[in-house]
C-alpha positions in Angstrom: 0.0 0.0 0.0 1.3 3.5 -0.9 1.9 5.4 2.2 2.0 9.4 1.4 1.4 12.2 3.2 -1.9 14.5 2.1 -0.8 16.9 -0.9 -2.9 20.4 -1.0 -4.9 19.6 -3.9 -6.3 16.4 -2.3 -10.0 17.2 -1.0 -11.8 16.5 2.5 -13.1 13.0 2.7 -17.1 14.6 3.4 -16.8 17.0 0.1 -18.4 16.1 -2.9 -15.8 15.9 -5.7 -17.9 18.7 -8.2 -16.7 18.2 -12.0 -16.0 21.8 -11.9 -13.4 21.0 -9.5 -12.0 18.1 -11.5 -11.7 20.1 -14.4 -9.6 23.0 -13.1 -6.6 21.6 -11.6 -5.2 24.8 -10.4 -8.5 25.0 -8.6 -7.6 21.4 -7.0 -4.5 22.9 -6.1 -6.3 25.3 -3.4 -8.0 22.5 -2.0 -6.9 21.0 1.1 -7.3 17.5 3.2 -7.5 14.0 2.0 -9.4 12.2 -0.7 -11.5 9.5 -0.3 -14.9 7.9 1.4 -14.8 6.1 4.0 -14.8 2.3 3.4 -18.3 0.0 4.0 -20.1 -2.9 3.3 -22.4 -2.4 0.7 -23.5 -3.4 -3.2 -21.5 -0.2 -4.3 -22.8 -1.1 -8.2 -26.2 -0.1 -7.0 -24.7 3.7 -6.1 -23.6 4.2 -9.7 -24.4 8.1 -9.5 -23.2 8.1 -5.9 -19.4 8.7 -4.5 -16.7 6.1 -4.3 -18.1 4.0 -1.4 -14.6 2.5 -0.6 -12.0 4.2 1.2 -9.1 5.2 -1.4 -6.1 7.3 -1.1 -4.5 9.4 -4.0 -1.5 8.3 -6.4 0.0 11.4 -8.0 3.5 9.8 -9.3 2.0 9.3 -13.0 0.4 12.3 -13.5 2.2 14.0 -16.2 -0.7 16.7 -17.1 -0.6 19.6 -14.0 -1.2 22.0 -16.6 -4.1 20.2 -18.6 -7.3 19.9 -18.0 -9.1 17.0 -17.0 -11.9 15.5 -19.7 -15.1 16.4 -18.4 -16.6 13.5 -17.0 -19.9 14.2 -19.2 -17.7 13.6 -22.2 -15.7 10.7 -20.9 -18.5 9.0 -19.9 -20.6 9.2 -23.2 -18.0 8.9 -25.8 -17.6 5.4 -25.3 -16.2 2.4 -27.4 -17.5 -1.1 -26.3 -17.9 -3.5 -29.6 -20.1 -5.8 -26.7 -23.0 -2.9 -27.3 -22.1 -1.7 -30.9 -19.9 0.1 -33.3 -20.9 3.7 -32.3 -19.7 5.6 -29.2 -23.0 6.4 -28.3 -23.6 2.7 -26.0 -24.4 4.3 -22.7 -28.2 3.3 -23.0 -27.3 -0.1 -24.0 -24.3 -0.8 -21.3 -26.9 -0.2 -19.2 -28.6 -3.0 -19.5 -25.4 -5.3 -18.4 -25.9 -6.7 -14.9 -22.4 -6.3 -12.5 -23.9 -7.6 -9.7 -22.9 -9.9 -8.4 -19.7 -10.1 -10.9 -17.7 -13.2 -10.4 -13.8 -13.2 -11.3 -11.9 -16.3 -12.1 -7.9 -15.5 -11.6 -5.6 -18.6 -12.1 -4.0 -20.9 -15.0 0.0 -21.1 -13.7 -0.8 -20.2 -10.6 0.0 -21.3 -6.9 -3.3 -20.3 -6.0 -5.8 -20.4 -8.2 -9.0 -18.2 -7.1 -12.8 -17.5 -8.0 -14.0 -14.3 -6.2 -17.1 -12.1 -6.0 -15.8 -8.5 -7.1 -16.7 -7.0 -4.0 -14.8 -9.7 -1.9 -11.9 -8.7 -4.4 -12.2 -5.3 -3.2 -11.7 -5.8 -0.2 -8.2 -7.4 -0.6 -6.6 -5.0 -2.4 -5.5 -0.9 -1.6 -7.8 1.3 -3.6 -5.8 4.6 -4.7 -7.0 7.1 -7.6 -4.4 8.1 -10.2 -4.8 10.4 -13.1 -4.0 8.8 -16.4 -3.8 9.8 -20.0 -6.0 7.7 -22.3 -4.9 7.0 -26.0 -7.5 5.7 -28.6 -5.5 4.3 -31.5 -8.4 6.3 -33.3 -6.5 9.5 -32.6 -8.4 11.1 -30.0 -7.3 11.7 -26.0 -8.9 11.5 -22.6 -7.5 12.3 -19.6 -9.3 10.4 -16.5 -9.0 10.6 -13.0 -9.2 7.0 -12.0 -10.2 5.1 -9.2 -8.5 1.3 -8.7 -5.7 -0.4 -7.6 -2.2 -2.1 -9.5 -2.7 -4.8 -11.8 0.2 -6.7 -9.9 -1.6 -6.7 -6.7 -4.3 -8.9 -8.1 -1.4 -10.9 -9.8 0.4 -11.0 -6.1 -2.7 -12.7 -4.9 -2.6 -16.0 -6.2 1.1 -16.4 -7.2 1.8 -16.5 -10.9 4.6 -19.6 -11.3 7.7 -19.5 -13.2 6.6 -21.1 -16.6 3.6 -18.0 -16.3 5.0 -15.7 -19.5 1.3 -13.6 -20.5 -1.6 -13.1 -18.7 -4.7 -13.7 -20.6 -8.0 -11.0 -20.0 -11.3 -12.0 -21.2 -14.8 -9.9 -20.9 -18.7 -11.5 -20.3 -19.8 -13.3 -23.2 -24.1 -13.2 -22.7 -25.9 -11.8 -26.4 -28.9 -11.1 -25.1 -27.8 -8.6 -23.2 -25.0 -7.6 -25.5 -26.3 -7.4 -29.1 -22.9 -7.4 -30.6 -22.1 -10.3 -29.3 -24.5 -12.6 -31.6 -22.6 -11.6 -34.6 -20.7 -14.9 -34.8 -17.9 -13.6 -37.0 -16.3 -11.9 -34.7 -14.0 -14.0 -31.9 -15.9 -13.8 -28.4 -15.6 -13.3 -25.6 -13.3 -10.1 -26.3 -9.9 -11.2 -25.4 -6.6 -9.2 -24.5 -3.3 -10.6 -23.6 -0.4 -8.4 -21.8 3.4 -10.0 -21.5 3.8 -11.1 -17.6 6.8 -8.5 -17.1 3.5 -5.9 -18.5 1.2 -7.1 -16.0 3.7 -6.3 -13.3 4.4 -3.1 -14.3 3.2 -0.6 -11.5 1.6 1.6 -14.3 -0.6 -1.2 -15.5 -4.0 -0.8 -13.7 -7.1 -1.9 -12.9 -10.6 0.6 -12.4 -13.2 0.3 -10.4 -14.2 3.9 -10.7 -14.1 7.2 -12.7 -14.3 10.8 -11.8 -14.8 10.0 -7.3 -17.5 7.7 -8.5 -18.4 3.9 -9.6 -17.7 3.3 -13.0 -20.5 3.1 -15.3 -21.1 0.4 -17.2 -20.3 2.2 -20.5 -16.4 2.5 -19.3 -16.4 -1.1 -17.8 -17.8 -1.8 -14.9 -17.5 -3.1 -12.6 -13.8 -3.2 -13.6 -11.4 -2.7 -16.3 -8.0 -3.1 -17.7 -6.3 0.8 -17.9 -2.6 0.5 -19.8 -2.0 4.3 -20.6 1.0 3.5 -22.8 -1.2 1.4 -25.1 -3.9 2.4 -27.5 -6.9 2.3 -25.9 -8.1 -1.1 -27.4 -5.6 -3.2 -25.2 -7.5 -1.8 -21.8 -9.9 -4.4 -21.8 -13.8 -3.8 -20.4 -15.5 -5.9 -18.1 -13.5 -8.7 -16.9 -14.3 -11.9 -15.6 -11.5 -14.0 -16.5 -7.6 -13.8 -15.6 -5.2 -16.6 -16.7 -1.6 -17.0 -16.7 0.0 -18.8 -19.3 3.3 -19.8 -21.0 1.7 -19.5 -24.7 1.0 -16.3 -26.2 -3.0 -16.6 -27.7 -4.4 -13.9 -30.0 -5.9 -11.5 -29.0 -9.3 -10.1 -30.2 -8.1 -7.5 -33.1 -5.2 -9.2 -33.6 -7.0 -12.1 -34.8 -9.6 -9.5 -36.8 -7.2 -7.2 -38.3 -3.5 -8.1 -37.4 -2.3 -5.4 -39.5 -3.9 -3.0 -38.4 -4.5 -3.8 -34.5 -1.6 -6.3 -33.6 -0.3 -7.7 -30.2 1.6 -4.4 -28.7 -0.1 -2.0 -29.4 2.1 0.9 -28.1 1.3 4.5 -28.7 4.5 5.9 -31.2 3.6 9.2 -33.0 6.5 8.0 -35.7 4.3 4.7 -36.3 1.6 5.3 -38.5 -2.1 3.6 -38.6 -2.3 1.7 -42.2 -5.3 4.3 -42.7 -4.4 7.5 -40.5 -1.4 9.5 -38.9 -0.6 9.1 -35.2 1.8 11.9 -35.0 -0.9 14.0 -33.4 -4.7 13.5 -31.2 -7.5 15.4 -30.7 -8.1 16.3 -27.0 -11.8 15.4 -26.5 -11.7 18.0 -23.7 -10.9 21.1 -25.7 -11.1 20.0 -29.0 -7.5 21.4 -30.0 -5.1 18.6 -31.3 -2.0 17.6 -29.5 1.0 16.0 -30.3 1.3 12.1 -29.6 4.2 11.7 -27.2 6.1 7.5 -27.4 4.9 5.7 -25.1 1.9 8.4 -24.6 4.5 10.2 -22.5 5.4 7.2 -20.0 8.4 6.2 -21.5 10.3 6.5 -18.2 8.4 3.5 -17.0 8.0 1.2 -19.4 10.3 1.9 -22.2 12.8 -0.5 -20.5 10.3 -2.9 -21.0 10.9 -3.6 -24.4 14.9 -3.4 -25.1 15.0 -7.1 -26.1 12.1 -6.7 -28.5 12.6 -8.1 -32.2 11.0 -6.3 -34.9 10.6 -3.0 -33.1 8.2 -1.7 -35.7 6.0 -4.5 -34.2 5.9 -2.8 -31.0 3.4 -0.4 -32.5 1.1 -2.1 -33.7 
């Protein structure tokens, strides 16, 4: 658990985080106290408009954006991809429909102790923390999110990945009544993402629970989600029920569509091209202005090291 003392911009645990707030960050900056509600036993799916029911403390090493404004959470929450629901962004009506409770999670493969867990036992065992993250479509637009989770390797720490473990395998729901995407048979359900083991146990790799000092919505994942933010946004998988550890590398879900186009890596380089569009520069969804793409969507420091032993670098964008 990350021990810290309270920085100035974090608010009082009994204030309501406004958007207005969230927005201006030199307005957070004013603010003083600590972040977070307190923790309690409750179905905290069925407060999806409500704060953050769990206790959580706040993360600020990865925030590389003091002097840019945070994506409203009226656009982040309604520009939306999530193939389960349809092709458009506009799935928030539909996502709505998906039941997360309760939301069973199956965590083993090469593991020491293999686990099946409700999500809200899960959240229990692990240290909640928010962190503010840049998010990267490979469609060339941005987000930047204040999340609410905790490391992807504390989930891995739980059951004890073994030595011959060398990717962890994500899957989502498969149920097509529910999801109307899903019945089209052509393409390979359950949606399916795959990150190296050394990835996994990144620090930077994460997993949300919540957006914006509340629940997540549906629409973004609930009740939880895969958040890389040096990856195109494809890789940060929706809705999981299903972690393996393996020593095989499977496909993944676009790389088995359109492995040209969406391969296995998957990391953001503004110097690597899209077959069909640049990625040398994004359009903040905030503002509207475009930005340039940074490698690595500007956390190179932690996970550029990563990949020095990589074949085929070109690969490692795609």
């Amino acid at each position: 658990m990350l021990l810290k003392s309270s920085k100035k911009w974090q608010l009082h645990s009994n204030e309501l985080t406004s958007e207005k707030i969230y927005l201006n960050r030199r307005e957070v900056l004013k603010n003083l106290g600590f972040l977070g509600i307190a923790s309690g036993f409750l179905d905290i799916r069925a407060l999806a408009k409500e704060k953050y029911p769990y206790h959580y403390s706040n993360n600020n090493n990865y925030d590389i954006d003091f002097d840019r404004l945070l994506t409203s959470e009226s656009k982040a929450t309604s520009y939306n991809n999530f193939y389960e629901f349809g092709s458009t962004k506009n799935i928030k009506r539909k996502a709505e429909k998906l039941s997360t409770s309760p939301w069973n999670i199956n965590i083993g493969g090469l593991v020491d102790k293999e686990i099946s867990i409700d999500f809200d036992d899960l959240i229990r065992k692990v240290s909640l923390e928010e962190r503010i993250y840049r998010l990267r479509c490979v469609e060339a637009w941005s987000l930047l999110v204040p999340w609410i989770g905790f490391p992807l390797n504390s989930l891995l720490k739980l059951v004890v990945p073994k030595s011959s473990a060398k990717y962890l395998v994500m899957k989502t729901f498969f149920d097509p009544k529910t999801a109307p995407f899903q019945k089209q048979s052509w393409y390979p359900w359950p949606y399916t993402e795959v990150l190296t083991i050394d990835e996994a146990f990144n620090d930077l790799a994460f997993i949300a629970t919540g957006i914006y000092g509340k629940i997540l919505p549906n629409q973004n994942g609930a009740p939880l989600r895969l958040v890389v933010p040096w990856k195109y946004g494809f890789k940060s998988i929706k809705s999981i029920v299903s972690f393996s550890l393996v020593s095989e590398r499977p496909k993944t879900f676009w790389e088995e569509i359109v492995p040209k186009e969406y391969g296995f890596w998957a990391n953001v380089n503004p110097l690597v091209d899209h077959p069909r569009w640049s990625q040398s520069k994004e359009k903040d969804l905030g503002t509207g202005a475009y930005r340039d793409t940074e490698i690595f969507n500007g956390y190179a420091q932690w996970v550029a090291h990563l990949y020095k032993d990589v074949k085929n670098e070109e690969n490692l964008y795609r």
